[in-house]
C-alpha positions in Angstrom: 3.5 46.3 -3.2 5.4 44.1 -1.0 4.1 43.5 2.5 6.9 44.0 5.0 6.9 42.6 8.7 6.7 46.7 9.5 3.1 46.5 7.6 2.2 43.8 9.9 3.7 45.3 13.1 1.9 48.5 12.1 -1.9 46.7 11.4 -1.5 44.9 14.6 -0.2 47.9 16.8 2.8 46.0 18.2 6.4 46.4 17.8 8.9 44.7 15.1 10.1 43.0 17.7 7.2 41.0 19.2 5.9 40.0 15.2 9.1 38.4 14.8 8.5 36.6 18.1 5.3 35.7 17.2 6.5 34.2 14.0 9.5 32.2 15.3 7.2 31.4 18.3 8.3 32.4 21.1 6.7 30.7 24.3 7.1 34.4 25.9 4.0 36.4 23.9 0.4 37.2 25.4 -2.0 34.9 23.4 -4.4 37.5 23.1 -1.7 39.7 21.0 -0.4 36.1 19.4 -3.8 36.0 18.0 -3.8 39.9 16.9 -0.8 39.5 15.2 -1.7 36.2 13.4 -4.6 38.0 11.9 -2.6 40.8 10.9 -0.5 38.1 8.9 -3.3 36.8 7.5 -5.5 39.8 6.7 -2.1 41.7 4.7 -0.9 38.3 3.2 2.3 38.6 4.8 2.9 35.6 4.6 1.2 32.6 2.4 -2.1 32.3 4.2 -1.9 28.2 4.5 1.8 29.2 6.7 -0.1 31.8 8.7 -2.8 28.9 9.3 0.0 26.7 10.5 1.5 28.7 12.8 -1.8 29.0 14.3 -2.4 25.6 14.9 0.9 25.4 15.9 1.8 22.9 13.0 2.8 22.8 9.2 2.0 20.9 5.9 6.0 19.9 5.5 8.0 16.4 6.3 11.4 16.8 7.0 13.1 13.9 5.4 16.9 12.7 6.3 18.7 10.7 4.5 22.2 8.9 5.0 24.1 9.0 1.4 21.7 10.5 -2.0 24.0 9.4 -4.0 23.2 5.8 -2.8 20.9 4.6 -5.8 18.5 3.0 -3.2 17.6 5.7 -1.7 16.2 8.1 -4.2 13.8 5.4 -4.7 12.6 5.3 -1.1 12.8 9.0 -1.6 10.3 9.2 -4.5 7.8 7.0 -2.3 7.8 9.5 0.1 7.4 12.8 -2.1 4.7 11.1 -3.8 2.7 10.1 -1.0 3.7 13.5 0.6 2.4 15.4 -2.1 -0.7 13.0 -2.5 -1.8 13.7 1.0 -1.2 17.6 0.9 2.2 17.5 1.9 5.8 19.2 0.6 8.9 17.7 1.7 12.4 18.8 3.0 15.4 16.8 2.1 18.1 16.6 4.0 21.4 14.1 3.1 24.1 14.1 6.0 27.0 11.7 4.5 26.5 8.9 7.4 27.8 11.5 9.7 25.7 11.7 13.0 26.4 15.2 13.8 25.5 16.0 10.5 22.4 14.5 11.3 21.4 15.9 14.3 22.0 19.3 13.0 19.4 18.6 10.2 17.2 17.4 13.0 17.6 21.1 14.8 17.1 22.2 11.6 13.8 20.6 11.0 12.5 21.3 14.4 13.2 24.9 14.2 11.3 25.2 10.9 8.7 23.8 12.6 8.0 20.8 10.0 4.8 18.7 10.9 7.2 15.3 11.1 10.4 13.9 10.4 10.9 10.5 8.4 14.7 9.6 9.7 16.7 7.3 7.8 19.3 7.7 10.6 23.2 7.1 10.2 23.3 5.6 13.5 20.9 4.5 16.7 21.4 3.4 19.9 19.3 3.2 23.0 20.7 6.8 24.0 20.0 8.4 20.8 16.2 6.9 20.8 15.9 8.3 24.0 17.0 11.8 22.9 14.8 11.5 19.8 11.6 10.4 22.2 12.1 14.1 24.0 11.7 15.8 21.4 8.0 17.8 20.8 7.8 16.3 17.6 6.7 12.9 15.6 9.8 10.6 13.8 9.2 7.5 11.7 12.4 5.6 11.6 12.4 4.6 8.3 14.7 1.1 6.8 17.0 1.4 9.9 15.3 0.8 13.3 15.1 -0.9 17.1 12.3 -2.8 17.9 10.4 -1.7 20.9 11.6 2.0 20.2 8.5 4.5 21.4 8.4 5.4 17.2 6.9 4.0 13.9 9.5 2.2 11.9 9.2 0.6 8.9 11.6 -1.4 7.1 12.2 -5.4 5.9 13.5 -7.8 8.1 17.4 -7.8 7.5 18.8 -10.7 9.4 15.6 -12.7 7.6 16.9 -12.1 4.0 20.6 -12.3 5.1 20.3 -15.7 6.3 18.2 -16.9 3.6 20.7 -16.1 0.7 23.7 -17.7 3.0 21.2 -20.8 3.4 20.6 -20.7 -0.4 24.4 -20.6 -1.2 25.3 -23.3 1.4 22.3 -25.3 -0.5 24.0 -24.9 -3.7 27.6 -26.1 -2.1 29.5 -23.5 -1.5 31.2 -24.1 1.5 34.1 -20.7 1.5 31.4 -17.6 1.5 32.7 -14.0 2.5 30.4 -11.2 3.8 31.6 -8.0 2.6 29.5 -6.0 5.6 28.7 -2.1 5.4 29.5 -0.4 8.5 28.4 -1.7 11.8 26.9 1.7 13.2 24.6 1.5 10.8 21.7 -1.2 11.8 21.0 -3.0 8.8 24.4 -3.6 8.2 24.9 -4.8 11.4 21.7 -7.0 10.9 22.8 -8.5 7.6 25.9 -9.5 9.2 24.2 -11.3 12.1 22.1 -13.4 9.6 25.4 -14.2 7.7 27.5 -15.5 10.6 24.3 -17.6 12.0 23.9 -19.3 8.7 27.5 -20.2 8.3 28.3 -21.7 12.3 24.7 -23.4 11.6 26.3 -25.2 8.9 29.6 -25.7 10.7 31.4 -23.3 7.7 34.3 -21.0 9.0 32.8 -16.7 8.7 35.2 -14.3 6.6 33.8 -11.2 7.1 35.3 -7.5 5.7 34.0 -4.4 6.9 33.7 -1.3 4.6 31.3 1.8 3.7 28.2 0.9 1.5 29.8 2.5 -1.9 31.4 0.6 -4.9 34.9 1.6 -4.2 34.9 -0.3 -0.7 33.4 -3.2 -2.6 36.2 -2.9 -4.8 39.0 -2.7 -2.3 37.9 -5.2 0.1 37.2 -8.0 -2.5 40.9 -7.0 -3.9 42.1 -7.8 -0.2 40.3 -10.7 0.0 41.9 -12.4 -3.6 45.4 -11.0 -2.0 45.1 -14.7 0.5 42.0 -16.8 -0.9 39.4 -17.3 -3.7 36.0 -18.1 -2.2 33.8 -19.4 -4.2 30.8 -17.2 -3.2 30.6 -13.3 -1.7 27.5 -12.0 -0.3 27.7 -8.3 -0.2 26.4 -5.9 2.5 24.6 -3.8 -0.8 24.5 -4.0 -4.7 27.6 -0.9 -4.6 29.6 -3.2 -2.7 28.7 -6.4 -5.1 29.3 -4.5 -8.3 32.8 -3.0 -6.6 33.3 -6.7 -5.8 32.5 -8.2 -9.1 34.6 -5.7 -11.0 38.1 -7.1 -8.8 37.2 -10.3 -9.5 37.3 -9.1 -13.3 40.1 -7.7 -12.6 41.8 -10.0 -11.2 41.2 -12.7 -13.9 38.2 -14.4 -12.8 34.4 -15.0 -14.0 31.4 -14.6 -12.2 29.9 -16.9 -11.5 32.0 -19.8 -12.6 34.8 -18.8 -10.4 33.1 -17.4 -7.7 29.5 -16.1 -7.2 28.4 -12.9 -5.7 24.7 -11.4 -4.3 24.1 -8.2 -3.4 21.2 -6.6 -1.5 18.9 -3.6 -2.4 18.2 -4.7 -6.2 18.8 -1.4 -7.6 18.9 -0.3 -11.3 22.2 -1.0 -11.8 22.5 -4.8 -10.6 20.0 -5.5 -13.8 22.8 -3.6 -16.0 25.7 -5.1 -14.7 27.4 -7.8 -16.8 26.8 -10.7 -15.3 23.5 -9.1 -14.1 24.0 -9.4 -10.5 21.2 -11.9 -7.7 20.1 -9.2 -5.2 17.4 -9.2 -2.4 15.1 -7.1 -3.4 13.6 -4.4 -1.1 10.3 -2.9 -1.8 12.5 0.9 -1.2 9.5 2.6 -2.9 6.8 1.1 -0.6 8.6 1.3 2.6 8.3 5.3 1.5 4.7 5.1 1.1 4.2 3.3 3.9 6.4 5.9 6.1 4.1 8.5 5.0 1.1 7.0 5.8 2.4 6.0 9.6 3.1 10.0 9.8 0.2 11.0 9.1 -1.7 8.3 11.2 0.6 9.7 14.2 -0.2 13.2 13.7 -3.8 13.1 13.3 -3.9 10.3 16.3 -4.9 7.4 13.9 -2.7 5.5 16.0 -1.5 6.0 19.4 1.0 2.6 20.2 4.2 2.4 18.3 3.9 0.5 15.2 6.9 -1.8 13.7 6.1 -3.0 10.1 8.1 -5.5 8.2 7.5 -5.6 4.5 8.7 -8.5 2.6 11.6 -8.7 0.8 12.2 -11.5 -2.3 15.6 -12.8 -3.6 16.3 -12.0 -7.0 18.4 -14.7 -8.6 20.0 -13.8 -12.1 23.0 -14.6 -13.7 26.0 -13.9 -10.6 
């Protein structure tokens, strides 16, 4: 028979009302009948007896983990690193995907809080110095995870982006190509914004005149902006803000009667599945999406068992992938 929160009200000889307090945990109850009433949950199995534990120690066995865009090949990767490790270290996980959209986000965040989840890993849409400072306010642990600022008060984890941007401008200027276009992801969103810096510092370094598009990190924007770009000029090299935007690139190009890479060259960034299917097979920086999950994980828990006290910032390392583009 089916233990209602009546049953427990009943065993602990308190109202509906103040069980329901108790379990949403409200600031408002006696400790002593917090305590009576937590037994009561545990002794009838109202609840699983690992939750009633939680709510005792005032914590819970679940991540909350937001994400900007599932659909986004690269991320379900970075997701699986973080279920696995999750589940490896006793852990479930929520998942939450808000579109780029920062209210979106924020409401998960509520959300999270309110289910009182043990941490949140926060692959955030957008961050500023405000929002960090609303996030550091809040009673529970974040690790900013692939999107970051340094010398926030939280664990982040990610690659270096300007690093790997400026590298594959360097290695195209090294290989001649003197007309490169960045086709840039949007700029609220840090490592966009980041791979853009490392782009225009490579090209004034080299004396080389920046073409820069701005678009969403999705293959039809790729598709769209390169098309824009062939309406006035054909460089002879793109590097794109991500692989989606590459591949959207590389099929105008097609489109418009050109090769790849005779006519002009294109690099992406992420190295998903997809740029090792794509015809030509498509030069990516790799990022290590699975690790940075792991690693995320492993910062949580460090934080909430008080492994680690100081803000950590790791930087894995990326690697260029150069194939056929």
């Amino acid at each position: 028979m089916k233990v209602t929160i009546i049953d427990v009200a009943t065993h602990a000889g308190v109202s509906k009302a103040t069980v329901s307090r108790v379990i949403n945990k409200n600031p408002n109850v006696n400790e002593e009948i917090r305590q009576k009433v937590l037994h009561s949950i545990e002794e009838l199995g109202y609840l699983p007896n690992a939750f009633a534990k939680n709510l005792a120690k005032n914590t819970s066995n679940v991540f909350g983990l937001i994400l900007p865009d599932i659909t986004n090949p690269y991320f379900p990767i970075l997701a699986r690193g973080i279920e696995d490790a999750s589940h490896r270290l006793g852990y479930s996980l929520f998942i939450a995907n808000t579109d780029n959209n920062p209210d979106i986000e924020q409401e998960y965040i509520d959300k999270f809080i309110s289910q009182q989840v043990a941490g949140i890993i926060l692959i955030s849409s957008s961050l500023d110095e405000l929002k960090v400072k609303k996030l550091s306010e809040l009673s529970i642990p974040f690790v900013l995870c692939d999107r970051f600022i340094m010398d926030s008060p939280f664990d982040t984890v990610s690659i270096d982006n300007y690093k790997a941007s400026y590298e594959v401008v360097k290695h195209l200027i090294n290989k001649g190509h003197k007309d490169i276009c960045h086709l840039s992801g949007p700029l609220n969103v840090q490592s966009a914004n980041r791979r853009k810096q490392g782009y225009v510092d490579a090209i004034k370094e080299n004396d080389l005149e920046p073409c820069i598009l701005y678009g969403d990190f999705n293959f039809e924007s790729g598709y769209q902006l390169m098309k824009t770009i062939l309406e006035d000029k054909n460089p002879s090299a793109v590097f794109a803000g991500n692989d989606l935007i590459a591949l959207g690139a590389m099929n105008a190009i097609q489109e418009a009667g050109l090769t790849v890479p005779e006519d002009i060259s294109v690099i992406g960034c992420d190295d998903i599945l997809f740029a090792q299917m794509s015809r030509p097979k498509l030069s990516s920086i790799s990022i290590p999406a699975y690790q940075i999950g792991v690693t995320a994980v492993d910062m949580m828990v460090d934080r909430i068992k008080g492994v680690s006290t100081q803000p950590r910032n790791l930087v894995l390392e990326h690697k260029f992938i150069e194939r056929e583009s």
